[in-house]
LOVEXSE-560265 format. One line per field, with one value per residue: residue number from 1; residue in three letters; y, z, x of N, C-alpha, C, O in turn. Coordinates in steps of 0.02 Angstrom, whole numbers. Layout:
% LOVEXSE-560265
rofi <- c(NUM:...);
ropa <- c(ALA:...);
npy <- c(Y:...);
npz <- c(Z:...);
npx <- c(X:...);
capy <- c(Y:...);
capz <- c(Z:...);
capx <- c(X:...);
cpy <- c(Y:...);
cpz <- c(Z:...);
cpx <- c(X:...);
opy <- c(Y:...);
opz <- c(Z:...);
opx <- c(X:...);
This chain:
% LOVEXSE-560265
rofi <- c(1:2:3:4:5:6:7:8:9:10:11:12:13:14:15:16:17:18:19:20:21:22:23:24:25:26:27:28:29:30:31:32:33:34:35:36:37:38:39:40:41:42:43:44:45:46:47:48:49:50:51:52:53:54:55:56:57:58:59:60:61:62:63:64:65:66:67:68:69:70:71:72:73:74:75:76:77:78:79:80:81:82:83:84:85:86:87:88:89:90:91:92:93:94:95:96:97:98:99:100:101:102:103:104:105:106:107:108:109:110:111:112:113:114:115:116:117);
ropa <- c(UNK:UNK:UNK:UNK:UNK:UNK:UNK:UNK:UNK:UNK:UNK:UNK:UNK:UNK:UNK:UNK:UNK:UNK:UNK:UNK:UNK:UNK:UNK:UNK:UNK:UNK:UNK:UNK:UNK:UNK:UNK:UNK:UNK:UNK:UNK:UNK:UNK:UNK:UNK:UNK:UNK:UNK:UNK:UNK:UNK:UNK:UNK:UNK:UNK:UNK:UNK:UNK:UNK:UNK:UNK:UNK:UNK:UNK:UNK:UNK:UNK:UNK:UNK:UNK:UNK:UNK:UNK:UNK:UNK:UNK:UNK:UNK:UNK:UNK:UNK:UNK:UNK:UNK:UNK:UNK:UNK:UNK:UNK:UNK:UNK:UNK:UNK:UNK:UNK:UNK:UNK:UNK:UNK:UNK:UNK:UNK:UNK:UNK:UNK:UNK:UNK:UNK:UNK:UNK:UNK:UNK:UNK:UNK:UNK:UNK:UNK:UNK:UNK:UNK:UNK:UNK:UNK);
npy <- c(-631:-649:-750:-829:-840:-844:-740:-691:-704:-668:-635:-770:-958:-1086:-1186:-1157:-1046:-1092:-1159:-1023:-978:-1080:-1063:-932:-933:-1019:-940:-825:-915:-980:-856:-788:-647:-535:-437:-365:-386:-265:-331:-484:-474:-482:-584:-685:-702:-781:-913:-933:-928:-1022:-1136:-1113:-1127:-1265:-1307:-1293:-1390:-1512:-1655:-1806:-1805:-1688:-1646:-1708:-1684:-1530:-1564:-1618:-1519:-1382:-1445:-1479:-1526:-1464:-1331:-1387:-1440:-1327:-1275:-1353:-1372:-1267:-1140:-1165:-1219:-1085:-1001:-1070:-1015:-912:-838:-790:-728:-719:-661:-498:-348:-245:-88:7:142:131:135:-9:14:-6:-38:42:-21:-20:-62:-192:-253:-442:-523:-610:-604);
npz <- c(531:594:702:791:658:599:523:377:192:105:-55:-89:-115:-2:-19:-109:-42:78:-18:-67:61:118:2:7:138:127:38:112:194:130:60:164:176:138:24:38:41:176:230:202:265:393:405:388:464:592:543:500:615:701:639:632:801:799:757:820:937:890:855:790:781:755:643:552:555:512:376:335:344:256:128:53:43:30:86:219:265:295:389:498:526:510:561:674:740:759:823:947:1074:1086:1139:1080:941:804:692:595:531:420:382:219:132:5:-107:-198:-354:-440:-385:-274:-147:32:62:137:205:279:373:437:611);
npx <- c(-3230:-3083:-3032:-2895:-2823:-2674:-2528:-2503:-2583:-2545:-2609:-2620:-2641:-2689:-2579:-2490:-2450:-2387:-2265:-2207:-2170:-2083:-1983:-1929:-1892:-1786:-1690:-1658:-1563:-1482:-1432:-1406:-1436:-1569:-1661:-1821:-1986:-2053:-2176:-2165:-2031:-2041:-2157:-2082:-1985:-2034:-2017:-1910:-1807:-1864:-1839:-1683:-1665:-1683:-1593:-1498:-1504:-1444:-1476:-1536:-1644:-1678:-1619:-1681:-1784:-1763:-1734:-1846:-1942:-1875:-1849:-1732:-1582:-1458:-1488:-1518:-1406:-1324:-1381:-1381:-1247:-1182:-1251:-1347:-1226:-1140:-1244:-1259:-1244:-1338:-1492:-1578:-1671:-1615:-1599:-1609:-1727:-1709:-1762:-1780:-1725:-1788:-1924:-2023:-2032:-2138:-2255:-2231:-2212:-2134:-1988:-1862:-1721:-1677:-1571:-1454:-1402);
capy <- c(-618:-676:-775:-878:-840:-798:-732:-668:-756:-642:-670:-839:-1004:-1122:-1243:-1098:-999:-1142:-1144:-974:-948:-1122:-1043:-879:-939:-1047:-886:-828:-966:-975:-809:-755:-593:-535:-406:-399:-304:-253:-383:-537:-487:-500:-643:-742:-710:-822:-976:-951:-913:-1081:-1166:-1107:-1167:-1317:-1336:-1275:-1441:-1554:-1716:-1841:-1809:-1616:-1650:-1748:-1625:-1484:-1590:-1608:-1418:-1345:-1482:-1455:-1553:-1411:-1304:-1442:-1467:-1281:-1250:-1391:-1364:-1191:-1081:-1195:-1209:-1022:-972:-1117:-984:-851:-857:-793:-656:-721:-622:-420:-319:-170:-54:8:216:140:73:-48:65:-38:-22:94:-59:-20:-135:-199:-332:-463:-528:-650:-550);
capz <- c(586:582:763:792:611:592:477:303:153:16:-110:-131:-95:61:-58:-144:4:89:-51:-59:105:109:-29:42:202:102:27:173:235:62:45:235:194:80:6:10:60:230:271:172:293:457:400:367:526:663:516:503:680:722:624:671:861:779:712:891:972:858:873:737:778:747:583:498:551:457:300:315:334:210:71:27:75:52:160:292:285:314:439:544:533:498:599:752:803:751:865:997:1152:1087:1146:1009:881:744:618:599:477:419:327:165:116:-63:-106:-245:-406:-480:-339:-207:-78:66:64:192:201:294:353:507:655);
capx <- c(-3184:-2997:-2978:-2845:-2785:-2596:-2501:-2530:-2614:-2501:-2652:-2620:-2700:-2626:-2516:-2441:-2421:-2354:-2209:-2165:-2119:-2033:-1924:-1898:-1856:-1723:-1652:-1616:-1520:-1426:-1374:-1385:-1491:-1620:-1716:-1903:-2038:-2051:-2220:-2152:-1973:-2090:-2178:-2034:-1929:-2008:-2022:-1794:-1780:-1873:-1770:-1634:-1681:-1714:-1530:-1457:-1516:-1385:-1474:-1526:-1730:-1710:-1594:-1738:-1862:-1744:-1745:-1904:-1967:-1848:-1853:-1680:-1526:-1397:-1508:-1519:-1348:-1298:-1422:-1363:-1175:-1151:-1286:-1336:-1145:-1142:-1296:-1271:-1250:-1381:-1556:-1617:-1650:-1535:-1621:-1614:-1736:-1665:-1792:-1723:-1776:-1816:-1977:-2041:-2043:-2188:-2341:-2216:-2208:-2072:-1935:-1839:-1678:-1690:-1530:-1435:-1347);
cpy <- c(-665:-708:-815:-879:-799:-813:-710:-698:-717:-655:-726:-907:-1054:-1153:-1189:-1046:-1021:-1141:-1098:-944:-1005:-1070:-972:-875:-996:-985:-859:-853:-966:-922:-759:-686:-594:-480:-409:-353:-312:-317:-450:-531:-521:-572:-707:-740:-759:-894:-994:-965:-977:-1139:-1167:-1131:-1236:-1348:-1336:-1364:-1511:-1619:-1738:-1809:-1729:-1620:-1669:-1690:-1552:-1493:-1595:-1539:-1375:-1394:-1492:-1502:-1499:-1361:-1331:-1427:-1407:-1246:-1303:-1387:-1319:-1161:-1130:-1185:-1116:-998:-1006:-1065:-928:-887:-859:-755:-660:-697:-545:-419:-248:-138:14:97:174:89:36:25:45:-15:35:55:-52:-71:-140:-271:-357:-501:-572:-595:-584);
cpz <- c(580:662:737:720:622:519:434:260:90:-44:-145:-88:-43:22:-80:-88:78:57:-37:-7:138:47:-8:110:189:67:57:197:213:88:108:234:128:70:-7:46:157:252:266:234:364:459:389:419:562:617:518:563:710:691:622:732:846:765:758:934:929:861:794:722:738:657:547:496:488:399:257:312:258:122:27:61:98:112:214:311:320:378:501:569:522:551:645:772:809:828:906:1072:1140:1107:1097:968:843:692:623:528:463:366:288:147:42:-71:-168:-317:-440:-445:-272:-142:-34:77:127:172:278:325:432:527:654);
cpx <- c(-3125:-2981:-2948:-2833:-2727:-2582:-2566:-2569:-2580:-2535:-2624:-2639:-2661:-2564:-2455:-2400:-2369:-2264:-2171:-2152:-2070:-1969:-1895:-1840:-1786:-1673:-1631:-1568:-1478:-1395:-1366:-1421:-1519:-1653:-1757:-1923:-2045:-2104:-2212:-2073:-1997:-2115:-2123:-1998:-1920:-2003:-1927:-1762:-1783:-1835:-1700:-1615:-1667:-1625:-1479:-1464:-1464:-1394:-1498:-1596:-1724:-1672:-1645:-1779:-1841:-1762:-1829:-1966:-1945:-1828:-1790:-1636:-1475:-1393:-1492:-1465:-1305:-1333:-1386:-1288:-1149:-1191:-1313:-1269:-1140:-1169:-1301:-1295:-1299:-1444:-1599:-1602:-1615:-1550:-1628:-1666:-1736:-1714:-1752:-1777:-1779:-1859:-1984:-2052:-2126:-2264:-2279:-2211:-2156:-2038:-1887:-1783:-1659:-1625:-1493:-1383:-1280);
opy <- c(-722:-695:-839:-939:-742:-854:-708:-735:-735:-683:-733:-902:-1058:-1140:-1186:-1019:-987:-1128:-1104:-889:-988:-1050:-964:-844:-1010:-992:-851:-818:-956:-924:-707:-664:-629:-467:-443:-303:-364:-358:-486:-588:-575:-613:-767:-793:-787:-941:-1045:-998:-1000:-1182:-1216:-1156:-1267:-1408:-1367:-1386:-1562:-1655:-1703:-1789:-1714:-1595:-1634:-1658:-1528:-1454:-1587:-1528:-1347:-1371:-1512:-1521:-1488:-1346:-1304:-1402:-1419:-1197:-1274:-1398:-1319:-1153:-1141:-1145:-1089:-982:-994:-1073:-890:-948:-900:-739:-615:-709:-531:-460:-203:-159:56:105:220:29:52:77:90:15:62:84:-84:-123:-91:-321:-322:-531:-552:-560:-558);
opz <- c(558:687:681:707:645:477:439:293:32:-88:-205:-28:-48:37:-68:-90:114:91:-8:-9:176:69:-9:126:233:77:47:224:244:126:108:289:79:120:-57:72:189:291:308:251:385:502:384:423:577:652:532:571:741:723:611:736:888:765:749:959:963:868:746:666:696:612:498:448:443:365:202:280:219:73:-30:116:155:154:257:367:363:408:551:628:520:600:669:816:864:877:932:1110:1188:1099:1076:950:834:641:671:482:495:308:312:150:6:-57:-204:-307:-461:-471:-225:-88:-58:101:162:139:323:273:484:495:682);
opx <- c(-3133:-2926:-2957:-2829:-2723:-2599:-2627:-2605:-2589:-2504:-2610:-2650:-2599:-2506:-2395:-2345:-2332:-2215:-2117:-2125:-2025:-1915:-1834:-1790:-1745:-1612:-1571:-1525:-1426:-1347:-1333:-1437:-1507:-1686:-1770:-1899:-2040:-2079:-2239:-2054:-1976:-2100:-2136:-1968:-1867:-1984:-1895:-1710:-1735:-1805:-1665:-1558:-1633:-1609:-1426:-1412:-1459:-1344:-1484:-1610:-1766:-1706:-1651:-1801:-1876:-1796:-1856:-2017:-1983:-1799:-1797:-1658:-1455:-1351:-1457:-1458:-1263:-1311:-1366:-1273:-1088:-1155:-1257:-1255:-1136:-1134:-1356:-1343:-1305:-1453:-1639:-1545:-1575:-1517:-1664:-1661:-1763:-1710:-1713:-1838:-1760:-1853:-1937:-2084:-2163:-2311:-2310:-2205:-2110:-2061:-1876:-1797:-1636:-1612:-1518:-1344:-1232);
């Protein structure tokens, strides 16, 4: 039985799965949207969104915490001074996912991009 488990496990093991949605959810940030499969777009929303929140509050405590989530400086740095001031007066929802009519050619997986309002 699955209580109190969230989220996915994307056949792969915590450390790894750990990573790759640290780097996903940096692709995002980078290039502001993304293509991917519709459950990997889901799963990745509320981890951008919260950081995003996170980047709205403009203090020193929540800056560290960025750096330290997303492992990245450049990230940090664009999350904090680009999309907080951005998204200061929204409540929320700074992420849309737009499902895409073409699926994965390989296994047929529906795709979906992923992408800031």
């Amino acid at each position: 039985m699955r209580h109190l488990a969230k989220g996915k496990k994307f056949n792969r093991l915590r450390g790894d799965r750990i990573s790759f949605m640290r780097n996903l959810a940096n692709d995002v940030i980078r290039a502001g949207s993304v293509e991917t499969t519709e459950v990997r777009a889901k799963a990745i929303r509320p981890v951008v969104e919260k950081l995003v929140t996170l980047a709205k509050r403009q203090t020193l405590a929540s800056r560290r915490l960025i750096v330290q989530r997303v492992h990245n400086a450049k990230i940090a740095q664009k999350l904090y001074e680009e999309l907080g001031p951005r998204y200061a007066e929204r409540k929320g929802g700074y992420l849309r996912i737009a499902k895409l009519q073409k699926s994965r050619k390989r296994d047929g997986t529906k795709m979906a991009r992923i992408e800031f309002v």
